[in-house]
N, C-alpha and C positions, 0 to 999 in steps of 0.2 A: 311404588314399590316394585323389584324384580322379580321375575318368579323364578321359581325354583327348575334346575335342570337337571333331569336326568344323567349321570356321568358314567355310571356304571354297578353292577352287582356289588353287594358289601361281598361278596366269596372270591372276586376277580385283583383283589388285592391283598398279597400277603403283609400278615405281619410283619411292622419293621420297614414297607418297603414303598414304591412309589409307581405311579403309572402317567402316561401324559392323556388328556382329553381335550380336545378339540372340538371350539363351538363359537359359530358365527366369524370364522374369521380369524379367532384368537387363541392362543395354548393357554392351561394349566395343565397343574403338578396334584393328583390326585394322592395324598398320602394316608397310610393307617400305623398308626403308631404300636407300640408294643404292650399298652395298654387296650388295643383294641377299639380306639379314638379316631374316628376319620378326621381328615384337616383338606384343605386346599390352599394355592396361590395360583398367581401366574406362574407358567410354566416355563420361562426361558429367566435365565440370569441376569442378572442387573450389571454386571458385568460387560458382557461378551455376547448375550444373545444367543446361549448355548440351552437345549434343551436339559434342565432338569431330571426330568423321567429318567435319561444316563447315567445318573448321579448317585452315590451312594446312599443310604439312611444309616444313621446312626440314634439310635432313641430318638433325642426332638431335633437332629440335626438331618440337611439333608448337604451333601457336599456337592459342589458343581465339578462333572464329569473334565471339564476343560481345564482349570487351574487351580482347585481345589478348594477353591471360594466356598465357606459356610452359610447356611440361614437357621435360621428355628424354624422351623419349617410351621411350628403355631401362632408363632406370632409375626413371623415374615423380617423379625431382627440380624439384618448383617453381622454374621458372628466370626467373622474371619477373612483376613486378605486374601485376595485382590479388592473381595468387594466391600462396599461402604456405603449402598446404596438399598432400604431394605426392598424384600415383598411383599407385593399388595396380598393381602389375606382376605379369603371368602367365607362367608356362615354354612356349614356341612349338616344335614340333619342325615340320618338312616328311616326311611320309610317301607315297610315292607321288603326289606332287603336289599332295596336298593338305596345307591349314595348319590343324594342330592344337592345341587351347589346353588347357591343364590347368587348370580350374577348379575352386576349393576354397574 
């Protein structure tokens, strides 16, 4: 099993919105939804290889900065062209205030 990674303060993310975190090597897309719901993926697009964190939120959408490509950002589902390819999605707990990610 993987353990859990520190990404950031739940206070460092607004609502609605997205951050990128880097670790070991690799990007995600730190998101908190407008219900106050943390989520994660990978952080660059299935696309293009564009970073996410650029990208808009919209409720459970997060748009790619570069061509406009959609995901759900919960469930990591390609919800709009270019892309067709989903995101891989991570288990998010809140411990103490901070937002932790389980990466495996």
């Amino acid at each position: 099993m993987s353990d859990w990674v520190e990404a950031c303060a739940a206070g460092d993310i607004d609502e609605e919105d997205v951050m990128r975190f880097d670790h070991d090597g690799r990007t995600f897309a730190i998101y908190r939804s407008p219900d106050n719901d943390y989520f994660a993926t990978d952080g660059l697009c299935t696309h293009e290889k564009v970073h996410l964190a650029d990208g808009l939120v919209m409720d459970d959408i997060i748009e790619c900065p570069k061509h406009n490509g959609r995901f759900n950002y919960k469930t990591g589902a390609a919800r709009g062209a270019p892309v067709c390819v989903n995101l891989r999605t991570y288990p998010v707990k809140v411990d103490a205030g901070k937002v932790l990610v389980q990466i495996g």
